[in-house]
C-alpha positions, -999 to 999 in steps of 0.1 A, spaced: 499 319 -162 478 336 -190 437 336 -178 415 316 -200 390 347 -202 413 372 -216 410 349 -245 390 362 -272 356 351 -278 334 369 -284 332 383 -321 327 421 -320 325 441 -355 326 478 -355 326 506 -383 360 517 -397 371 543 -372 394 571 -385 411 572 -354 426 537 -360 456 549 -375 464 573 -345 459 546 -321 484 527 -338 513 554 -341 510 560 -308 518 519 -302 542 519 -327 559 549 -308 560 525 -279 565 502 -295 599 511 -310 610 530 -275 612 493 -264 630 475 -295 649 510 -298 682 499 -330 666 463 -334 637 472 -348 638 484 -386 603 483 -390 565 487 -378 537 479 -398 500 486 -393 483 456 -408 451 439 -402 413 448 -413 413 479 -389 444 492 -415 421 486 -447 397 518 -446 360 520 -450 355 480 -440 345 465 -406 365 449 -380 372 438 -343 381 471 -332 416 457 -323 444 475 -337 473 446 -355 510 459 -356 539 442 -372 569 449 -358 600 436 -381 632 434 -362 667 426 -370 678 397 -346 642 382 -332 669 359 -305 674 393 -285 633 400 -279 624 379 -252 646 396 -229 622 425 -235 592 408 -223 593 429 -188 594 459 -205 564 447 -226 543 437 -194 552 466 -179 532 486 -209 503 460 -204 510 436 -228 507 399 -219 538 379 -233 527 346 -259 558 337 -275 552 323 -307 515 312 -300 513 288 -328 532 305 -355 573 294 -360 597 324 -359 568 350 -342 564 369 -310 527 376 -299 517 398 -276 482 410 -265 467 442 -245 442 430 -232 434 448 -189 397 448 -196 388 440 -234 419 435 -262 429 466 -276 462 458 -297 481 424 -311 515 428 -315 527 404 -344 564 400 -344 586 388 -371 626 388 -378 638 406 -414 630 383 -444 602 360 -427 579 353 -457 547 359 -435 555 398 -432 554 398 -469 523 380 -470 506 403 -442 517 433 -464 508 421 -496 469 411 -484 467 446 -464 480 462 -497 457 443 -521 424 450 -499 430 489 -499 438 485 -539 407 468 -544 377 481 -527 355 453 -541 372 427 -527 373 448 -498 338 455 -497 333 418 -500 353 408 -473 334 431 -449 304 415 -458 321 375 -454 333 393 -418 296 407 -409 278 381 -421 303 351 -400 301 372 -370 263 371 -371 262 331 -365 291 328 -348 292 362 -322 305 337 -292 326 316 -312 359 335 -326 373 302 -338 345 292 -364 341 326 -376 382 326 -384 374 289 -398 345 311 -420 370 330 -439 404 316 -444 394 304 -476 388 340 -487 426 352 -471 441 321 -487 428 334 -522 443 367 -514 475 353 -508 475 333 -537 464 364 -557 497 380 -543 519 353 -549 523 350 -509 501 317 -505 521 292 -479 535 257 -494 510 237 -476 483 253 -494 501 256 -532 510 217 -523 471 204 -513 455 176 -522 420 180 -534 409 145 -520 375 139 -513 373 131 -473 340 126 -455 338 141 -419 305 135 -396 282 161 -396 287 194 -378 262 213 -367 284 244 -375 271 240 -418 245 254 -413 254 285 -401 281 286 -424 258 284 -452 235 311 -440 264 331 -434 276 328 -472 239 330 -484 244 365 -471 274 378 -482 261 369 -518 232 385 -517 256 416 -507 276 416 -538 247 407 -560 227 432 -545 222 448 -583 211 415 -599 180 395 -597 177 359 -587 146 334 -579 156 321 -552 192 307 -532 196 271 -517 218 253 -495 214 219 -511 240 189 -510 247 166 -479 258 197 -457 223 207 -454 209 172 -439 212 173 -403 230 141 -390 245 133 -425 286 128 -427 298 147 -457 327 165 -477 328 191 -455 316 218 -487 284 240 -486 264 237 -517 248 266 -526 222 267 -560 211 299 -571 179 300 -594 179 328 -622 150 337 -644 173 328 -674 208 316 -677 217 346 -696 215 364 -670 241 341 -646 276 352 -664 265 389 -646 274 371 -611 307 358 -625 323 392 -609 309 394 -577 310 360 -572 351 365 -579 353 391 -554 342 364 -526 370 344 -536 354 323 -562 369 306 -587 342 302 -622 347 270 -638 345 287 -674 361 253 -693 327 238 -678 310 220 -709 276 220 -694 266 260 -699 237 256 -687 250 250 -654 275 280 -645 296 264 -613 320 281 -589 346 267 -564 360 281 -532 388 270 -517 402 246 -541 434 240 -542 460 259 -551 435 289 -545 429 276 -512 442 246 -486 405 227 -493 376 232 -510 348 252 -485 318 261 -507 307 253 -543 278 276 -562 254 258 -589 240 288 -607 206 272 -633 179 284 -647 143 282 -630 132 264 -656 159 235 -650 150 203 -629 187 203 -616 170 222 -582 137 207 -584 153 170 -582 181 181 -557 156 196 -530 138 167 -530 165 141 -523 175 168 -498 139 165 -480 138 127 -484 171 122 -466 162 149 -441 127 127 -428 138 95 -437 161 82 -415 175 47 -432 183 62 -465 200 86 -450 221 56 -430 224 37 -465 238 70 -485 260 77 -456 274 44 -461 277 47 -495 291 77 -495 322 72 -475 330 38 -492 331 54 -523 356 85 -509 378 54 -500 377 40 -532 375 71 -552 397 96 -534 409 115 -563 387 106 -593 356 131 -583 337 126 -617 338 85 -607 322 92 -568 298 119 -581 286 91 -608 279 61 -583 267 84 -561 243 98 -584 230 61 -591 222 57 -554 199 92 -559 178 83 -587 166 48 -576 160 64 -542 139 89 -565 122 68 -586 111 48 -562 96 75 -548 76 84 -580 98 111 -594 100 107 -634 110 131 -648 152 132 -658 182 134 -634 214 152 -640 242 155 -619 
């Protein structure tokens, strides 16, 4: 029986450590003392493989093997080297293994010859030490996840697979279930968990646009109003002096797995998607980039403060909301429209006069 508390919790970053790649020869040396002619090859893969980045000091190896039917028999000889036996763990056609006496150390990662996912394990190791920007960047999504969620290893994975899946798809090693994804618009009841996932990404872009200068970074939309059901998307609007100045963030913004909207009619409004499929399995965060001067932020953190104190428009949009994603499950420009109807009457009302744009 495995104990619950060797599980991983915890979220632990460290500072690249040159001895990483020591620590896993010597594995590998065991490791292949125990496959002995099965195994063809051992691969060090994993952030603690991509230099100069941070990551759970927990050295990833992928073992590639000839006939993956003959490796359970070795699971004694495993134990007996201190590894704890998973079998596949969630993953078709993979051993897992963990060492793990006192805090994890090493995860094996099994695979037989020709299984696509030590391709794609190779290609994303490969691209990250090719590209230290996008390696740079992924440090910071990592650092900046594992701030909010240190005791919560699943939401901080949740954090970043949007970033991983645009690596693969980079690398022409994205999984069918992503390249196939619907880009639906579902509404899921609110999770406290936004939040921190938008101060999370607020951080990592103020890390790559650490040379530029902005006015000020929102998390607007419904995944900033506590108690709201929404697409589960962070908003994020980023005020610049002058929108001249915005198509210097197209770059960075890329290297956090952004895709920029550039057939966007409306350039005054630079927009950014992350996640959306075939880049990713579902959309995860969208950034608004506007000048100051604009009322696009003015009119959008007010709705945001009205449905934050006021309790039955928040009820009534809710409603709306998720009548329209049944209605308008694929047509986004229709449910943005009639949703955008609800807004300004809610605004007017309220006093507001000057315009409203989506």
């Amino acid at each position: 029986m495995i104990d619950p508390n060797e599980k991983i919790k915890l979220v632990e970053l460290t500072e690249y450590n040159p001895e990483w790649p020591k620590i896993f020869a010597d594995a590998a040396n065991e490791i292949k003392s125990i496959l002995k002619e099965n195994c063809v090859q051992i691969h060090h893969i994993g952030s603690t493989a991509i230099p100069n980045i941070y990551a759970k000091p927990i050295i990833d190896i992928l073992p590639v093997v000839k006939d993956i039917s003959l490796v359970d028999s070795l699971n004694h000889e495993f134990e007996e080297r201190g590894y704890v036996c998973m079998g596949e763990y969630g993953i078709s056609g993979r051993r897992f293994y963990w060492k793990s006496k006192t805090k994890r150390t090493h995860n094996i990662h099994l695979f037989e010859q020709g299984s696509p996912e030590v391709k794609r394990h190779l290609l994303f190791r490969d691209f990250m030490i090719a590209y230290e920007d996008y390696a740079q960047a992924y440090s910071l999504v990592k650092q900046s996840l594992a701030e909010v969620f240190s005791e919560d290893i699943e939401n901080y994975c949740n954090g970043k697979s949007s970033f991983v899946q645009m690596i693969d798809y980079k690398t022409g090693s994205a999984k069918t279930e992503q390249l196939n994804a619907q880009d639906n618009i579902i509404i899921e009841p609110y999770n406290s968990n936004w939040s921190k996932l938008a101060e999370a990404e607020i951080k990592a872009i103020r890390g790559v646009s650490s040379p530029l200068s902005y006015v000020s970074i929102e998390h607007l939309g419904s995944t900033a109003v506590p108690g709201l059901s929404s697409k589960p998307i962070i908003d994020i609007f980023i005020a610049v002096k002058s929108i001249e100045e915005a198509n210097q963030w197209i770059k960075p913004l890329e290297t956090l797995a952004y895709v920029f909207w550039d057939e966007n009619p409306n350039k005054s409004h630079l927009r950014f998607f992350k996640g959306m499929p075939p880049f990713g399995e579902k959309r995860t965060h969208h950034i608004h980039i506007i000048d100051i001067s604009s009322i696009k932020m003015e009119h959008r953190i007010l709705f945001r403060d009205i449905l934050r104190r006021d309790h039955k428009i928040r009820l009534e949009y809710e409603a709306l909301k998720i009548k329209l994603s049944e209605s308008n499950s694929a047509d986004r420009e229709a449910y943005t429209d009639k949703k955008g109807e609800f807004i300004k009457k809610v605004l007017r009302e309220r006093g507001y006069l000057k315009p409203i744009s989506r």
